[in-house]
LOVOVEX-874501 format. One record per residue (C-alpha): residue in one letter; x, y, z; chain. Coordinates in Angstrom, 2 decimals. Each point is the difference from the previous one (the first is absolute). Last residue first. Layout:
+--------+---------+---------+---------+--------+
| residu |       u |       v |       w | chaine |
+--------+---------+---------+---------+--------+
|      A |       X |       Y |       Z |      A |
...
+--------+---------+---------+---------+--------+
//
This chain:
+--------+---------+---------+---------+--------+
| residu |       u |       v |       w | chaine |
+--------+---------+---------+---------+--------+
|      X |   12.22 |  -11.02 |  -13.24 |      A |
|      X |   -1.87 |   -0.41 |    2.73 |      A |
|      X |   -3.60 |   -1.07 |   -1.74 |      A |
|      X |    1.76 |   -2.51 |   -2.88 |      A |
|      X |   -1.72 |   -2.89 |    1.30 |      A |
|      X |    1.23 |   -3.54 |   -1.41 |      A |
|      X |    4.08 |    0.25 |    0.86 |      A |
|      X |   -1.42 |    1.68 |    3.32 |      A |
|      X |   -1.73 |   -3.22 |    1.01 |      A |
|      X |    3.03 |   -2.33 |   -0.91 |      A |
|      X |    2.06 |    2.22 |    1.73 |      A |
|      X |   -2.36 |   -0.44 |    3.05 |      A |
|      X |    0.08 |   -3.07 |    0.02 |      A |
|      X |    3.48 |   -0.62 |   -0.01 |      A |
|      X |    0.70 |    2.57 |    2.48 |      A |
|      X |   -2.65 |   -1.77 |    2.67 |      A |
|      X |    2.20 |   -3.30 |   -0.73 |      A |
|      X |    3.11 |    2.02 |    0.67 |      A |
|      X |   -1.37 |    1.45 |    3.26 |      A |
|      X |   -0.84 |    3.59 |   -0.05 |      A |
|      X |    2.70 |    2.88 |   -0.36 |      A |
|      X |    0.80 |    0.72 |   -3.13 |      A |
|      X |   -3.60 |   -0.08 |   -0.97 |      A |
|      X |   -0.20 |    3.02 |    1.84 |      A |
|      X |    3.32 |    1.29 |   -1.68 |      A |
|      X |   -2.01 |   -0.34 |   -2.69 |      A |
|      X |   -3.13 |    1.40 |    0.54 |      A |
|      X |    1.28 |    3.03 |    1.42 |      A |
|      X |    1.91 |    0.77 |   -3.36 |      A |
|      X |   -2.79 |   -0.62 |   -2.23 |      A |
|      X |   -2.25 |    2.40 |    2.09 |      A |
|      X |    3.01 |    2.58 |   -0.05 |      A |
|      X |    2.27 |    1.68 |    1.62 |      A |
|      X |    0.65 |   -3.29 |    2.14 |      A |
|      X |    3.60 |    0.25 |    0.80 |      A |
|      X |    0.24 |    3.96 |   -0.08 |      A |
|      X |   -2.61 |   -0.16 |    2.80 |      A |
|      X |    2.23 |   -1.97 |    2.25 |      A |
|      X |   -1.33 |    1.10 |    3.64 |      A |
|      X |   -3.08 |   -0.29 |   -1.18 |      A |
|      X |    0.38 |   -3.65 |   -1.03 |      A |
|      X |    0.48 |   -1.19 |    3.72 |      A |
|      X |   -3.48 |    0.50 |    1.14 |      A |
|      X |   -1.64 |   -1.38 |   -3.02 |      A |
|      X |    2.45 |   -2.47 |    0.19 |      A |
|      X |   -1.56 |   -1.43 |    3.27 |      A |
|      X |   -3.28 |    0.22 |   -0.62 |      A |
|      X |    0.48 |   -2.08 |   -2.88 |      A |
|      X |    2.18 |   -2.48 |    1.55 |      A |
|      X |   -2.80 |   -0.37 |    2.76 |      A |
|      X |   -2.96 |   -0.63 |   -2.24 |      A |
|      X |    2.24 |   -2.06 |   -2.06 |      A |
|      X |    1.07 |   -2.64 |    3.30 |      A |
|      X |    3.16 |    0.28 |    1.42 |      A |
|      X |    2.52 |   -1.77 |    0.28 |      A |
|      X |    2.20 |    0.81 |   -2.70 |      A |
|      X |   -1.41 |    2.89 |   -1.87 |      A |
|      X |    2.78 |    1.30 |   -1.06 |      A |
|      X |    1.75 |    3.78 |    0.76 |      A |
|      X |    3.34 |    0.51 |   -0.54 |      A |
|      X |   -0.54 |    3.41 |   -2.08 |      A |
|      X |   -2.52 |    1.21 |    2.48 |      A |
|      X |    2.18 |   -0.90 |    3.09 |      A |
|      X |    2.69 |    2.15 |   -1.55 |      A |
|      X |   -2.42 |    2.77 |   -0.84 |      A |
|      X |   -0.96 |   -0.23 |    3.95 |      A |
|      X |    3.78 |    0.16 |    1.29 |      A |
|      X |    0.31 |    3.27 |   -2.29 |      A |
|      X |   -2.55 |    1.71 |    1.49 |      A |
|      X |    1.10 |   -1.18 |    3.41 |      A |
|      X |    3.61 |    1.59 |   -0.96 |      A |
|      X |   -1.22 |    2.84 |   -1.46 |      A |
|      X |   -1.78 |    0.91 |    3.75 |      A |
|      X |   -3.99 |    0.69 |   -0.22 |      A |
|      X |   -1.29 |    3.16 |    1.13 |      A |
|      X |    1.39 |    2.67 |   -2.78 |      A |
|      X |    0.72 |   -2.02 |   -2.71 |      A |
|      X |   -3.49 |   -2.00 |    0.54 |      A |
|      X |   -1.60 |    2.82 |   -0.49 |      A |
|      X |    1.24 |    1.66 |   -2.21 |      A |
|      X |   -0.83 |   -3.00 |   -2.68 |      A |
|      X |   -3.48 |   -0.47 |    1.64 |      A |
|      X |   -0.92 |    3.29 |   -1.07 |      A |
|      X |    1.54 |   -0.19 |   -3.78 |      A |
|      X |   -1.54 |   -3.35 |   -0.02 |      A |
|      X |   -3.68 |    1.73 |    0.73 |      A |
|      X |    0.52 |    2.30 |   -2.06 |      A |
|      X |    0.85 |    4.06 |    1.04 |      A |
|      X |   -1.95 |    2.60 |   -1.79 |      A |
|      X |   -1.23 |    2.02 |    3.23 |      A |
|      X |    3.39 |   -0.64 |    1.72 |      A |
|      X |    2.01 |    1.51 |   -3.57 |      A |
|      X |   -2.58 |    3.28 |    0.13 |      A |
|      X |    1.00 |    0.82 |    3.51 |      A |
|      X |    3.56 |   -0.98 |    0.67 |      A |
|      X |    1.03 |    1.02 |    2.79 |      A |
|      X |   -2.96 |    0.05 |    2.15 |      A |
|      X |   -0.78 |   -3.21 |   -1.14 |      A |
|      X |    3.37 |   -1.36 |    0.94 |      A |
|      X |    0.20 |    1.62 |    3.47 |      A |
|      X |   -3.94 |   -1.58 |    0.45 |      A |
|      X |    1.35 |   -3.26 |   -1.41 |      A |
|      X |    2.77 |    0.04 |    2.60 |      A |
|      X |   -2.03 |    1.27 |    2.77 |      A |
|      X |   -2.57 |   -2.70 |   -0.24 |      A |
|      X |    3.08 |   -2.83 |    0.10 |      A |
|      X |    1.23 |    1.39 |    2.89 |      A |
|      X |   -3.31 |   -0.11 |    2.12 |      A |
|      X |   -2.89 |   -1.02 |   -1.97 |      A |
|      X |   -0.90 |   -0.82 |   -4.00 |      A |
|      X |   -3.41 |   -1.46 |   -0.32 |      A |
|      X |   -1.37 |    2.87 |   -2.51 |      A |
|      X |    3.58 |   -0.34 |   -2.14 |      A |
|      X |   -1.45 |   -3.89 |   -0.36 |      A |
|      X |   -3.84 |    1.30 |   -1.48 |      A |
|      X |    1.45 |    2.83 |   -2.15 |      A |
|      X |    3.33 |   -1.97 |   -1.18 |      A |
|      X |   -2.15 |   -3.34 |   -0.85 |      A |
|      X |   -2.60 |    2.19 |   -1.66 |      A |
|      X |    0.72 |   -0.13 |   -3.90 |      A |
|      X |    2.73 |   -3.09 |    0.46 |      A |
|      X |   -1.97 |   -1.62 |    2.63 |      A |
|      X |   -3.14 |    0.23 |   -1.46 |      A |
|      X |    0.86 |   -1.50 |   -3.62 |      A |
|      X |   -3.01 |   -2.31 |   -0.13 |      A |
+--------+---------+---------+---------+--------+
//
């Protein structure tokens, strides 16, 4: 539906307290017409530079590209690279992209499948 990335900033900036409510009120002030126009990405992007450490950043991306579903079930491995795979946007840029490095990671016989499925159905590419 494309809420978060037309309202995501409004609606998350509107939660903001303590530290993290003066930053984006230093930032807005600052910047007037660039905080009005700012994406949802953009937001998140400055965010995370300012509150969470490079080095956890980085730890995350690395878990991302290691990822595999192992033991657990879809459901699970799904949830689980969704988290991970925004810390590695340029990875999965695009629907093709995120599809394959999420085939990447299931169990060979899943992959198999799956390829076979996405041979037949040209939708992600």
């Amino acid at each position: 539906m494309g809420i978060v990335e037309t309202s995501g900033v409004f609606f998350t900036s509107f939660q903001l307290r303590g530290a993290s409510y003066q930053w984006w009120r230093a930032y807005e002030l600052s910047s007037l017409d660039e905080a009005a126009s700012l994406t949802w990405t953009q937001f998140s992007e400055m965010f995370l530079r300012e509150y969470v450490p490079q080095s956890l950043r980085d730890a995350w991306r690395a878990e991302f590209e290691q990822l595999r579903q192992g033991a657990m079930i879809v459901s699970e491995y799904v949830v689980r690279f969704s988290e991970l795979a925004r810390h590695a946007p340029d990875l999965v840029a695009t629907v093709r992209e995120r599809v394959h490095c999420f085939i990447e990671g299931l169990h060979p016989s899943i992959q198999t499948s799956m390829a076979r499925d996405l041979e037949m159905d040209s939708t992600y590419q």
